[in-house]
Each structure stands twice: as C-alpha cells, then as structure tokens.
C-alpha positions in Angstrom: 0.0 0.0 0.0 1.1 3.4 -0.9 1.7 5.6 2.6 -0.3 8.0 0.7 -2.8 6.2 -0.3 -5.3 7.5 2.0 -4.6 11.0 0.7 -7.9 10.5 -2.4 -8.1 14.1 -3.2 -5.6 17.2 -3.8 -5.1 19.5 -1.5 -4.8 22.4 -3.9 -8.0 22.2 -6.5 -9.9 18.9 -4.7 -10.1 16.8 -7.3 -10.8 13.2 -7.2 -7.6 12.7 -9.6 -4.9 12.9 -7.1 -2.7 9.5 -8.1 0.9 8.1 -6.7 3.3 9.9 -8.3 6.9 7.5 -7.3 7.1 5.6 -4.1 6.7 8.7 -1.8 4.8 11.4 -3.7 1.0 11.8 -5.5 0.1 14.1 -8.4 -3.0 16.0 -9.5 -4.0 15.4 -13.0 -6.2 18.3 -12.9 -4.0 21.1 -11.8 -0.5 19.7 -11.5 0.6 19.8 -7.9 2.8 17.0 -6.6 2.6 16.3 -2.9 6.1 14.5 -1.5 5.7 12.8 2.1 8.4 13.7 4.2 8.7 12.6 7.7 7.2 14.6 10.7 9.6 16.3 13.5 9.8 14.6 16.5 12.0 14.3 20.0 13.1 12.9 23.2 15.3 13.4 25.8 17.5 11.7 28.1 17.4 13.0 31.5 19.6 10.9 34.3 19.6 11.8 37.8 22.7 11.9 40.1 22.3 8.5 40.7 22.9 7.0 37.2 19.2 6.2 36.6 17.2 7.1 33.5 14.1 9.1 33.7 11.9 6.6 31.7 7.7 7.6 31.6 4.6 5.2 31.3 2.4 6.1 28.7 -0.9 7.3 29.6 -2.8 7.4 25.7 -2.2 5.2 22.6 -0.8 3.8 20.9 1.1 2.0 22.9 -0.5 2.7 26.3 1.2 1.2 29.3 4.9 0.9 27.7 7.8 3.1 28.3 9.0 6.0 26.3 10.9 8.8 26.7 10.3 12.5 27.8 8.9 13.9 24.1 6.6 14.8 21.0 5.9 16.2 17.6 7.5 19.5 17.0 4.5 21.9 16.3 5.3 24.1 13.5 7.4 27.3 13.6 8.9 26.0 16.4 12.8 24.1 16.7 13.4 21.2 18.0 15.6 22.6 20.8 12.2 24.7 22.0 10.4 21.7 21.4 11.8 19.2 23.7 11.9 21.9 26.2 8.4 22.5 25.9 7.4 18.8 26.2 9.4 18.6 29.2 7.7 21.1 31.0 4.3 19.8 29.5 4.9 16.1 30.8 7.3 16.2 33.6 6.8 20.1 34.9 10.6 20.4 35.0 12.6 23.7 34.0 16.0 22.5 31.3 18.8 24.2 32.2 20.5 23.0 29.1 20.2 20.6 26.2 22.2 18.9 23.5 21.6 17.0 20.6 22.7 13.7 20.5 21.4 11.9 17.3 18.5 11.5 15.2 16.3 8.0 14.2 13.2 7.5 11.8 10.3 5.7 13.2 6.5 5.2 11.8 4.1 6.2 14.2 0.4 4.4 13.9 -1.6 7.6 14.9 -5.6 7.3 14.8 -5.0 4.4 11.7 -2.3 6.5 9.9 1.5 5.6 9.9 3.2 8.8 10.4 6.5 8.4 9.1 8.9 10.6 11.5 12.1 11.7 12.2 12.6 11.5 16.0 15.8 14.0 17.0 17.1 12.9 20.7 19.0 15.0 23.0 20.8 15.0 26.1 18.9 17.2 28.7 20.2 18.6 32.1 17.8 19.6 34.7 19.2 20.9 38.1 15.5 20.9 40.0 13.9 17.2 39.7 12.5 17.9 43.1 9.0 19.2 41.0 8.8 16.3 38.9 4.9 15.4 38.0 3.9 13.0 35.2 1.6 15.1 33.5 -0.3 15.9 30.1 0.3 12.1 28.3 2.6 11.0 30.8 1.0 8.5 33.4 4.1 7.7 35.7 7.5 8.8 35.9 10.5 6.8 37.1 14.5 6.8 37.4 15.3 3.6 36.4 19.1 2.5 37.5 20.9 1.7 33.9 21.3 -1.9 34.4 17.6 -2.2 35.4 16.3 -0.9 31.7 14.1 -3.7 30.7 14.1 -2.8 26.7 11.1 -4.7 25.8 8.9 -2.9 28.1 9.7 0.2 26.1 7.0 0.4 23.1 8.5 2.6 20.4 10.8 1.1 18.1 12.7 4.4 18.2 12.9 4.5 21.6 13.9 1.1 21.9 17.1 1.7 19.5 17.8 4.9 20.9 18.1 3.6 24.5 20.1 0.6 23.7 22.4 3.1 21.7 22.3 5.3 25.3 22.9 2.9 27.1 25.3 1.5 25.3 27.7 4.5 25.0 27.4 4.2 29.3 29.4 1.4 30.0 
C-alpha cells in the first residue's frame, strides 16, 4: 500500500484525480501539484539523575499505552526542535531545562488514529538541576529513574525509543 494512499483528493483544487506519483509522492491530474511525504519532526530526551538512573515515563494514551518511552513529542510548527523538547518537558514532567544537546536522530512510523506517520525523532541529552517538582503530567502517566542496568528494553514500546536507549545505554558502560 502506498503511505499516501489514504490522501484520495488534492489539496490544492480537490479533485478526485490525485494518483501516486513515485514511491513517496501523489500528483493532481487536474492542476499539476505534486505532494512528497516527508517525515514529521519529533524528540526525546535523556534526563539521568545523580544516581545513574534514567528518567523513563509510562504512557498514559495510545498507541502504545502502558509501555515506556521517553520525555517527548511532535514539534509543532514554527517551532525548533531545541524549543520543542523543552516544551514537552515542561508539559509532561513540569521540570525547567537548564540545558540541552543534541545527540542523534532515528526514523520511526508512528500508527496515529490508523495513519502511519513516518517521522524523524531527534534525541537530545537534557540537564535539569530541579527534579525535586517532577509530576507526570499531560500524556505522561508515571514517571520513574530507572538505574541503567535495570532498563528492561522490551517494556519500552516505540521502536525508536527502543534503538535509541540501547544506543544510550550503550555509549554508558
């Protein structure tokens, strides 16, 4: 199946003759506009404690429910990624960065209401000097430091997240 192929109609004129293009792109036969897929912003952040443990959160909404992620979300447009993580950290967790950096980036496909969002999920190292007002919030349902060698990586749902924690953890040892 095309990962357009629930796109029926263009977004320009509306007409019914919107048709796959390539592999990731569809073209209006009426007006001529081609739409390309590209993958959606997304990111997450490592935040360890003084005690060596990751902050790991349940999640409280599909998909996925139940497993554990990482601090994060979609970037919302106009804004960077570096605002972005900051703002889902203060959205899930109610904590205040004090600084961040970028570590590395992994595509995932997100199932999202029956679509698979193709996205590009940008990680980052954050550092937070006040954990004393953290509070699973927003998406989040529970919010744990999890000592390194405790990380169970199958209870982690994302595929992302998954590969980006073993590649954390990894660089730890």
């Amino acid at each position: 199946m095309h990962p357009l192929d629930k796109f029926k109609y263009c977004p320009v004129c509306g007409a019914d003759n919107f048709t796959e293009n390539d592999d990731k792109s569809k073209k209006c036969h009426k007006c001529g506009f081609r739409y390309y897929l590209n993958a959606v912003s997304a990111v997450a952040g490592f935040i360890v404690d003084d005690n060596n443990r990751l902050l790991l959160c349940r999640r409280a909404k599909e998909p996925l429910k139940g497993t554990w992620d990482l601090p994060g979300g979609f970037v919302d447009i106009g804004e960077t990624a570096e605002d972005a993580i900051r703002r889902e950290v203060k959205e899930e967790l109610n904590l205040h960065t004090d600084s961040i950096r970028y570590l590395f980036s992994i595509p995932n496909e997100y199932l999202y209401s029956g679509f698979n969002v193709r996205t590009l999920d940008m990680f980052f190292m954050i550092k937070i000097s006040d954990l004393s007002i953290l509070t699973a919030k927003d998406d989040v349902a529970q919010a744990m430091f999890i000592p390194f060698d405790q990380i169970n990586i199958n209870s982690i749902g994302l595929k992302s997240i998954k590969i980006a924690v073993e590649k954390f953890l990894a660089s730890r040892v």
